[in-house]
N, C-alpha and C positions, 0 to 999 in steps of 0.2 A: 421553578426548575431552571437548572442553569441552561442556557443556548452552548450546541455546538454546531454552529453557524458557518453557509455557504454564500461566497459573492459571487459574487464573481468578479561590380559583377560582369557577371557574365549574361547577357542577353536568347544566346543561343539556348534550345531548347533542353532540358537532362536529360538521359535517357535512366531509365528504374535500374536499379542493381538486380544482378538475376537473383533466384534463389539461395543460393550458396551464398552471396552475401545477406541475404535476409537470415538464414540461418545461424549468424553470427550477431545477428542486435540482440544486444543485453539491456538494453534500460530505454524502450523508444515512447514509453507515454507517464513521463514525468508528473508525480503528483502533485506538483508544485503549479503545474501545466495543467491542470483541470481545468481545459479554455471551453467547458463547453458547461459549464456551471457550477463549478467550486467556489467562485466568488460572491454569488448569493446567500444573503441572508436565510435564517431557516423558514423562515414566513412565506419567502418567494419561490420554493426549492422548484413549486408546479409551474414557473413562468420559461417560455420558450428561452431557451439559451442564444448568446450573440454567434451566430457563425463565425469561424474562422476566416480569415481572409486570406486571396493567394500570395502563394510567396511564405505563409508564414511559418517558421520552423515549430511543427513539436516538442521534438526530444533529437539530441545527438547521440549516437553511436558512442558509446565508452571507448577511452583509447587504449590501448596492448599497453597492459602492466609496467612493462619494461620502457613504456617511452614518459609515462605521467611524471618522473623524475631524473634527473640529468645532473652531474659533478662535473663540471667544466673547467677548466684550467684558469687564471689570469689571463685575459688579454684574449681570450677566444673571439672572435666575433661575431654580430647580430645573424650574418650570413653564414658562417661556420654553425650556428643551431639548427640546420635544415631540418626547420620547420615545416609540418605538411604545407602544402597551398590548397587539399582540400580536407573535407572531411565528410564522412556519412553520416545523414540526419534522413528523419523523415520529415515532409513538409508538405504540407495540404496545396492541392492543385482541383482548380474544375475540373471537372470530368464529365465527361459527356454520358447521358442515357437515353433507352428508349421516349418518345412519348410518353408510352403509356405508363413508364413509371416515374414521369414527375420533370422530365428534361436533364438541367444540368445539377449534377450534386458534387456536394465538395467533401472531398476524403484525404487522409493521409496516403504519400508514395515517398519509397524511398528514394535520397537523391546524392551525389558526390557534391559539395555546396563548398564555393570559393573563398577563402577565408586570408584575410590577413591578423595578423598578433598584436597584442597590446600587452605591455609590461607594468608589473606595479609591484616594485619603485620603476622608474625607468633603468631599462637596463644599460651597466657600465659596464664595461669587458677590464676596465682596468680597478674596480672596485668590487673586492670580493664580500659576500652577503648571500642573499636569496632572493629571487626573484620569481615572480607569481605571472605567467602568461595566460593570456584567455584570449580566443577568437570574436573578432567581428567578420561576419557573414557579410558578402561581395553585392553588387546592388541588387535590387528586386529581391531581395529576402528581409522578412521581419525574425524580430525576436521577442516575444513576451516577456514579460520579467521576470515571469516566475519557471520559464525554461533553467536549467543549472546548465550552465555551459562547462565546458570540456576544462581543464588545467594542467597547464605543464610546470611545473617547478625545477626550475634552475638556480642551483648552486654553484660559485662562481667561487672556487677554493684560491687562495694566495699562493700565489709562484714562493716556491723556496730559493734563496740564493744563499752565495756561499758569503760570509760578511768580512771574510779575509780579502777576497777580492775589490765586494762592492757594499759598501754600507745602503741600508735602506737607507729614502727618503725622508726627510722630516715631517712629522704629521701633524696638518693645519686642524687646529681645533677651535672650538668656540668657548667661550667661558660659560662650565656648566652651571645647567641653572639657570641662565638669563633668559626672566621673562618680561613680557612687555604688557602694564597693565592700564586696559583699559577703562573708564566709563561710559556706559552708554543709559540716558538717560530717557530718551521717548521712544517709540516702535513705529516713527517717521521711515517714510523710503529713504533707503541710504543713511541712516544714522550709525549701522555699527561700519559703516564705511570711513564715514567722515571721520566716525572719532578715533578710528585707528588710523590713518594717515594723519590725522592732527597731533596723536599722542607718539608718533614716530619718527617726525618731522623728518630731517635729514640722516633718519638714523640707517643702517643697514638693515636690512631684513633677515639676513643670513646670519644675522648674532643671536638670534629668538629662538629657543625651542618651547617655547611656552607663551599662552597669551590667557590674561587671564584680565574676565571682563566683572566689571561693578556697575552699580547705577542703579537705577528705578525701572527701567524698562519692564516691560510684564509678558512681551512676546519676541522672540525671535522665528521669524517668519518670515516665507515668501523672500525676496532678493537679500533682506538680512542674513537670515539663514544660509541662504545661497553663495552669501559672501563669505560668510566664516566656513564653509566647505572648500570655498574655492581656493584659503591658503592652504591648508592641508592638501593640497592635488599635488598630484608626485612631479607637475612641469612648473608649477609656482616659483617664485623667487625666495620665497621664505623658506630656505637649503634645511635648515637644520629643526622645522617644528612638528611638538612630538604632541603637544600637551594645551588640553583646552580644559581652564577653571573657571566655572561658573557659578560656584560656591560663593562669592561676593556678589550676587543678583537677588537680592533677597524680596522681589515683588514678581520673578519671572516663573509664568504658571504654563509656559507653554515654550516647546521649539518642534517648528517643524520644516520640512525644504518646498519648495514653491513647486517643483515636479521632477518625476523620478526624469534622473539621466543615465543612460546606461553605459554612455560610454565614459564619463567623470568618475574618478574613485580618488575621495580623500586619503591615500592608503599611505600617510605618513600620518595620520592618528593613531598612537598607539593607547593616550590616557584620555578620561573626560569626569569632571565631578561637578556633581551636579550640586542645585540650590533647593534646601528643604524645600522650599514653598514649592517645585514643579509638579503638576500633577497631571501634563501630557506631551508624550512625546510624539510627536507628528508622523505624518505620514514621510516614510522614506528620510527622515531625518539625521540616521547614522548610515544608511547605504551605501554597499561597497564599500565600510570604512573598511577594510581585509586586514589592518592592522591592529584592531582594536584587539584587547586581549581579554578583558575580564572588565567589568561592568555592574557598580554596587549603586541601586533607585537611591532614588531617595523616601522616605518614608510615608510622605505623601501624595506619590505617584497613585494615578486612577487608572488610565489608560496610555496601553502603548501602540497604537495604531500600525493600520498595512506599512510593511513593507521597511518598519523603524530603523530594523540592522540585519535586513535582507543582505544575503552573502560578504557578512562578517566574519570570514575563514580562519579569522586566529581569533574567534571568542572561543575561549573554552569554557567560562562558567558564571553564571546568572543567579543573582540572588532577588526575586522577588519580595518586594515589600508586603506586609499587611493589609496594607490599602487597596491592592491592584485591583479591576473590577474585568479589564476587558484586556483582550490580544489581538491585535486586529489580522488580516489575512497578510498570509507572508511575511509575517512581523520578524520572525528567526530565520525562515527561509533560506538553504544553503548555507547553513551555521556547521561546518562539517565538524568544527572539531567541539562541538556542545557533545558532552556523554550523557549526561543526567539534568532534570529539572523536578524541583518542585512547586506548586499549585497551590499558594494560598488561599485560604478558607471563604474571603472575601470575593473571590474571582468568580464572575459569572459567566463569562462568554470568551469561549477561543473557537477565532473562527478556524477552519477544518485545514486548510493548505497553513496556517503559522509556523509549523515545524517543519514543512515536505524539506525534502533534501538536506537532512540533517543525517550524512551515514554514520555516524561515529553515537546517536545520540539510542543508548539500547534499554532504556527507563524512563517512566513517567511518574510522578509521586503526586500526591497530595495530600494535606495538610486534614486528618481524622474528621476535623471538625468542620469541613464545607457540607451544605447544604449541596451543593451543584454536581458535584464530579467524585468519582472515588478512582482509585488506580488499586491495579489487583494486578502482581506476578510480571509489573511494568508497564500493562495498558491499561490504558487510559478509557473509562465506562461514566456514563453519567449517575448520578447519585443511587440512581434503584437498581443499578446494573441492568436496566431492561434495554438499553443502547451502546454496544460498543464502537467508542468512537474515534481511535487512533492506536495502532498497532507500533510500536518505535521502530525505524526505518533502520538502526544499526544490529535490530535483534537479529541473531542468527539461529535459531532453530528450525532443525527440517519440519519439524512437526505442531501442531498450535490444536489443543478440544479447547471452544470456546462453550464457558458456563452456563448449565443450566437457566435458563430464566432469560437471556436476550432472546428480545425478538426483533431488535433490529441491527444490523451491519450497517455503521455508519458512510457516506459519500469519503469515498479514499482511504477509508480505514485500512488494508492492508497492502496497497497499491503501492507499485516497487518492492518486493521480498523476493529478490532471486534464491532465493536459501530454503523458502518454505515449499517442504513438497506435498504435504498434507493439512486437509484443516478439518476437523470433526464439529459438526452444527449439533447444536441441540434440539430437541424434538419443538420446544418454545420458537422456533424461529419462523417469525414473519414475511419481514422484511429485508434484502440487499440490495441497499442503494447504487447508485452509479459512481464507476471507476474503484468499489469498492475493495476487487482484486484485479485491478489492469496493473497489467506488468510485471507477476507474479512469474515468473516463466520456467521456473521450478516444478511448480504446482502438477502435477501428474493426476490427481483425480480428486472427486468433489463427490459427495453421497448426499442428496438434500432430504432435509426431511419431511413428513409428510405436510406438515402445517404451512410452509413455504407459498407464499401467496404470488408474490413479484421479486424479480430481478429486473437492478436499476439499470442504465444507460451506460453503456461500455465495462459490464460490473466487471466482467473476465479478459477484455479487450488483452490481447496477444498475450493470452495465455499460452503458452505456443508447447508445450507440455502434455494437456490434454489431452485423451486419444478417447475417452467415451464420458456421455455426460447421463446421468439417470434422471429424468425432471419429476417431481413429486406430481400426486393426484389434484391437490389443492390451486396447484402454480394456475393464475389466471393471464399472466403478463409477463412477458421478455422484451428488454427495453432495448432501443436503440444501441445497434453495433454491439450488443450485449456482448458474443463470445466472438465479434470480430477478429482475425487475423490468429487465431489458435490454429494454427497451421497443421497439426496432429489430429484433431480432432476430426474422426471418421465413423464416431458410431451415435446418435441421437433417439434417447428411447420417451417418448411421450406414455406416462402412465393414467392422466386425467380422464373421465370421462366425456368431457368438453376438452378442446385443445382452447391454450394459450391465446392471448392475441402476443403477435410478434413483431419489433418495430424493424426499419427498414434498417440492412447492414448486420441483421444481428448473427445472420450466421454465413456472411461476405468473407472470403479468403481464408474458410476452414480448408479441410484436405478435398483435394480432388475428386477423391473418390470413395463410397461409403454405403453404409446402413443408415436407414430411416425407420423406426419403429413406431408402433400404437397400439391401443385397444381393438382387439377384435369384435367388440360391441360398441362400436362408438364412433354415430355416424358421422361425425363433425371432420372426422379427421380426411375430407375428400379432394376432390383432385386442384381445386381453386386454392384452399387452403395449404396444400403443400407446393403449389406453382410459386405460395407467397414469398416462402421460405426463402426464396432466390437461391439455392444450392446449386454448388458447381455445373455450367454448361457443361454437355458432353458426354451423358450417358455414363458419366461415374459411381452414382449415386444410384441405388435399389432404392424401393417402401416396403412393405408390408407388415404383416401382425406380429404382434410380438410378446403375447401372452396368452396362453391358456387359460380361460376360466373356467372354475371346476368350483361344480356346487355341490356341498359336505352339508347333511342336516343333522345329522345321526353319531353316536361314539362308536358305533359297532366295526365287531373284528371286521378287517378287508375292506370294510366301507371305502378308505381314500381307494385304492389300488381300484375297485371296480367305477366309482367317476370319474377317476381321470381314464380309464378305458373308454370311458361311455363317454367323456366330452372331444377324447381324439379323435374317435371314429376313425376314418381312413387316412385322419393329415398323416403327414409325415414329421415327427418327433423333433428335425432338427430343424424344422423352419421357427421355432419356440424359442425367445430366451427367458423368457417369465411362466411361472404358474404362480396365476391368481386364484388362491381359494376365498369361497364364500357358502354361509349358510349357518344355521342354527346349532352345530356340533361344539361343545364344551373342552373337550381333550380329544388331543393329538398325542395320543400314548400307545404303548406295545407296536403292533405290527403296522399301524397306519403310519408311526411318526418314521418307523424302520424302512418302510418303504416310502415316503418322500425324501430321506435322505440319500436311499440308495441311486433316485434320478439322480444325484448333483457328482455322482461318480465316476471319475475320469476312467473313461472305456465305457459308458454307459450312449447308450442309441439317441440319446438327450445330449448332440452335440455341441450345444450352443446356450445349454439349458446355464443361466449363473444368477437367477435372481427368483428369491421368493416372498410371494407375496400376500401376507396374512393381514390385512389390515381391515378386512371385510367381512373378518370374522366375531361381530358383533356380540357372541355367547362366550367365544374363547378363553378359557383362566389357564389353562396350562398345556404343554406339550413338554416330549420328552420320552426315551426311550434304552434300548437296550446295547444296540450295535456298537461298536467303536469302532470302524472301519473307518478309511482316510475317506475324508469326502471332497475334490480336490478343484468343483465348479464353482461350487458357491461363493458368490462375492456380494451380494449384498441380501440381507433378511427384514422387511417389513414389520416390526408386530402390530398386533392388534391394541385398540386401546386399553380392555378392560382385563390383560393377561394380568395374573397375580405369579404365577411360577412356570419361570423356564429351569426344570424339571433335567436330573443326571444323564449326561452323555447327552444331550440337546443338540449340541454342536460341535463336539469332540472330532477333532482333525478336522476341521474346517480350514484347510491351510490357504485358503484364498481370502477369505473373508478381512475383510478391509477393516471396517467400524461397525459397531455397534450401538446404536441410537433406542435406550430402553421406554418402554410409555410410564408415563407418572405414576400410576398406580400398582406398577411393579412389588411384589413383596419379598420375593425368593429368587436366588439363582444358584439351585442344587449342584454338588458332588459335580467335576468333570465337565461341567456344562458349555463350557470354552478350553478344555484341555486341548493344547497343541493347536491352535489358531493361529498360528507363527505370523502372519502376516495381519492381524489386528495389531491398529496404530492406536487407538482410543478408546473408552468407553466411559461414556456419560452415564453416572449410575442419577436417577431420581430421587427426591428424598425423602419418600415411601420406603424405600428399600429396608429390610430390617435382618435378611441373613445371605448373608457368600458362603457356599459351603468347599469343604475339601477341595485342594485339587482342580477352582474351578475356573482357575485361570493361570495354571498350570502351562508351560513351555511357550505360553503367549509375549514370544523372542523382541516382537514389533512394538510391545506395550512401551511407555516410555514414562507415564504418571497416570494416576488414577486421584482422583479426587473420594472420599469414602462422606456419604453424605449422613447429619447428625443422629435419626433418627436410625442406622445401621446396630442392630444386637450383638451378630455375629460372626468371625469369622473365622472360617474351619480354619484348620491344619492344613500347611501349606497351599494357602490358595493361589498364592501370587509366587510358589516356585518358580525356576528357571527361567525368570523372566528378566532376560539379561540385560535388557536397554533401559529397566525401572529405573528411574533417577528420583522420584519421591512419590 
């Protein structure tokens, strides 16, 4: 099975930006930035992560549309670009706690952070072009590398003159074409030094847009490597070089840079051709080349290691060889203008951060015949589909049902999607790993389903969207800062009969103020265990029950209507958002199913009533009834496992109901069954299914795609009318 593998100024003090500006972060925990374990291997995933250190920046605050690009005049100056001096980032600081919870802890806070500019090319006010600006951070702040820093691009247009008055100046050119060819013959320190100052002698530098090296060497490495980077740097003396040929190296099986520099950018590389025999390109090798455009392996390439052509801004497109086996982490990283890639057959391992901050890149492909990886609809799954393991950062859909059959959401899979507001899980789903949706800040609501075992470390981090989360029965684990900084989020409903264990931070700078829900049978949920939760100081926050259980043995007329009588007793109706039913009863037909629908009815004494909960109903094969009344609470429906038929008018005017999540042994979904459900975004049909009848999904506005699974018979007349938003 293929691996998709994790690695991993100013002195005075900031003070946090109030809330009104945190209301305005659009992109603060970069997937590129998984500093807290995206660069491990998948063998290691269970090993403690490195902590952050102080000072060191997360993610930057995107800048206002209208400043990322600038048309400037001739002859403007470096001071005439009034460039910020600062900008907003968040940036991890010590922070102080209690004792008894552990002393000091290190968390992300927002900060205003001192910046000065760096250009590439260097910027001329009297030579028009483009020019690429990026911040370096003022002292006592870090930058990891795989943070994507902010960009201003400046366009520096030619002054028009009149030529009656003044003739332009003459333009000093180089004779195109002159290159300066080297040999370099051993992988000695300082060899491809020597031989280029040898083979240059007294010549100019500024006459060379081209160097093109021969010889026997086998490695370009380490300060070699680092040398032929260092003509290409936009302050070098070699003015005019564009072009590095290594196609005359015919023993050189390797180039890599001796260590990532962040603030060096070769960024007058524009070409580079390689030598068949190369079969690795090193770590950080073409980095920051921002010039590079387009880039053909060579055929014998094996691996292309971390960080190879991290924030190469003008690649737009990549041809993989045959041969390739590995991608190392970061390897593409901030490649904005990559759209599409394909995945040959041979490739076994791309570690999980290689594409992060790739906005433009809205497709993954691969090649029918790998063993490893398949791509379905642009994302990227490993061969069985049981792993989805990279969502593309430039796709823009509000809405995403992910496939029957994953059971796990890979580490950063969806992380970064401002555009996604919806994501429909499959009933198979296991596992979500960490950071899997941080940063999603779109995302307005999440339905998990029942088989949901854990969620990973920061999975929904500043989801900030969010305003209620449902947690499945199954869920055993909420991981570290899980749904940290989701700012909206005020309503928590635990349906498990054991509670969760919950890592610390995981529900740190939700909303102030809220509901806490649980089982009303279910002692675990007590006052130690919700002290855990660390929820907002200050009396914002209520607890209590939040489901009714009501036990059905029998199909007979009136049965539901008289135990839900008998399990309310004297509560009061609107302290309920769930009825959980259970017990031995088979059908939920005529006047039982007529009156559970009728609780979910806006104006009904069941003020809070929006979830039901059939999963306990271990006889159950069908429900389904007569009414078609608007039913206007209901927002999410549990089924049972062993339902065979959800049965005519079941859910007709369900106009709340979000998703639909069907159990595998499903057979039938009659006449009307989802008529006018206007706010159903998804539905995952099982591939049991064998009839959709009439009508049965019918004015369902929200629908956007249905998958119809192979072994389906039939489907009525009109089942998928008026359903406006269908796109396939």
């Amino acid at each position: 099975m293929g691996k998709y593998s994790t690695e991993s100024s100013r002195e005075k003090e900031r003070k946090c930006m109030g809330e009104k500006r945190k209301e305005r972060i659009l992109a603060l925990l970069l997937s590129t930035a998984v500093l807290l374990g995206m660069t491990m291997p998948l063998a290691a995933r269970a090993e403690t992560p490195v902590a952050p250190s102080e000072g060191q920046i997360q993610s930057f605050l995107a800048l206002p549309d209208n400043s990322t690009e600038r048309k400037v005049p001739q002859g403007t100056a470096w001071e005439e670009l009034n460039l910020p001096g600062e900008l907003e980032a968040m940036v991890f600081r010590v922070q102080e706690e209690p004792a008894e919870n552990g002393g000091e802890t290190s968390a992300p806070s927002a900060e205003n952070v001192p910046v000065t500019w760096e250009s590439g090319p260097a910027y001329d006010s009297e030579k028009p072009g483009e020019y690429v600006l990026t911040p370096k951070p003022g002292e006592g702040y870090t930058v990891p590398k795989e943070v994507s820093l902010p960009r201003i691009t400046v366009r520096v247009k030619e002054a028009q003159t009149n030529s009656a008055l003044k003739s332009a100046p003459a333009l000093q050119t180089v004779s195109a074409g002159t290159a300066l060819t080297v040999e370099v013959t051993g992988n000695g320190t300082d060899a491809v030094k020597n031989a280029v100052e040898a083979e240059l002698g007294g010549g100019n530098k500024a006459d060379y847009t081209a160097i093109i090296l021969t010889g026997s060497a086998s490695e370009l490495t380490e300060g070699n490597w680092g040398y032929i980077r260092g003509l290409y740097e936009e302050d070098s003396e070699w003015n005019s070089l564009t072009t590095l040929d290594l196609s005359g190296m015919s023993r050189l099986s390797k180039v890599e840079a001796e260590a990532l520099n962040l603030q060096k950018s070769p960024a007058k590389l524009i070409a580079v051709t390689f030598p068949s025999s190369l079969e690795t390109i090193g770590e950080a090798a073409f980095y920051r080349c921002s010039s590079l455009k387009e880039t053909v392996f060579p055929n014998n390439l094996k691996s292309i290691k971390n960080d190879a052509f991290g924030y190469c801004a003008g690649l737009t497109g990549v041809t993989f060889p045959s041969s390739l086996e590995t991608i190392g982490s970061g390897a593409f990283t901030g490649c904005i203008s990559l759209t599409e890639v394909t995945f040959p057959s041979k490739l076994q391992t791309i570690e999980s951060s290689a594409f992060t901050g790739c906005t433009s890149l809205t497709a993954f492909a691969v090649e029918s015949e790998s063993p490893y990886f398949t791509g379905k609809a642009g994302v990227l799954y490993d061969k069985k589909m049981e792993t989805l393991l990279r969502y593309p950062e430039g796709k823009t859909d509000i809405s995403f049902t992910i496939p029957d059959g994953v059971m796990t959401i890979g580490e950063g899979a969806f992380s970064i999607q401002p555009s996604l507001e919806s994501v429909t899980f499959p009933s198979s789903l296991k596992t979500i790993e960490g950071y899997a949706f941080s940063n999603c800040t779109g995302l307005t609501e999440v339905t998990f389903p029942n088989n949901l075992e854990s969620i990973g470390n920061n999975a929904f981090y500043f989801c900030r969207g969010l305003t209620e989360v449902t947690f499945s029965k199954n869920l055993t684990s909420i991981g570290t800062n899980a749904f940290n900084s989701c700012g909206s989020l005020a309503s928590l409903t635990f349906t498990g009969s054991t509670p969760p264990s919950v890592g610390s931070g995981a529900f740190a700078n939700i909303a102030g103020g809220g509901r806490l829900y649980y089982p009303s049978d279910a002692p675990g949920y007590d006052a130690a265990w919700i002290s855990g939760l660390n929820l907002s100081a200050g009396g914002g926050w209520s607890s209590g029950v939040y489901n009714l259980v009501v036990e059905v043995d029998n199909d007979a007329p009136g049965e539901v209507a008289n135990k839900v009588t008998t399990a309310l007793g004297g509560g009061n109706k609107a302290d309920y958002t769930a009825i959980t039913l259970r017990g031995d009863a088979t059908e939920f037909t005529g006047d039982n199913w007529d009156y559970l629908r009728s609780l979910y009815k806006t104006g009904s004494d069941w003020t809070n009533l929006t979830i039901l909960d059939l999963s306990e109903m271990d006889g159950l094969i069908k429900m389904g009834g007569s009414a078609r009344n608007n039913i206007g609470r209901l927002t999410t429906v549990i089924f049972p496992d062993k339902l065979k038929t959800i049965g005519s008018n079941a859910f007709y005017g369900c106009g709340s109901l979000k998703n639909a999540v069907f159990p595998d042994g499903l057979r039938s979904i009659e006449d009307n069954a989802f008529g006018g459900c206007g706010s159903l975004a998804a539905a995952v049909f099982p591939s049991s299914l064998q009839t959709i009848g009439s009508y049965a999904f019918s004015g369902c506005r929200g629908l956007t795609e249905v998958t119809l699974p192979k072994n389906l018979e039939t489907v009525g007349d009109f089942a998928f009318s008026e359903c406006a938003s269908m796109k396939s």
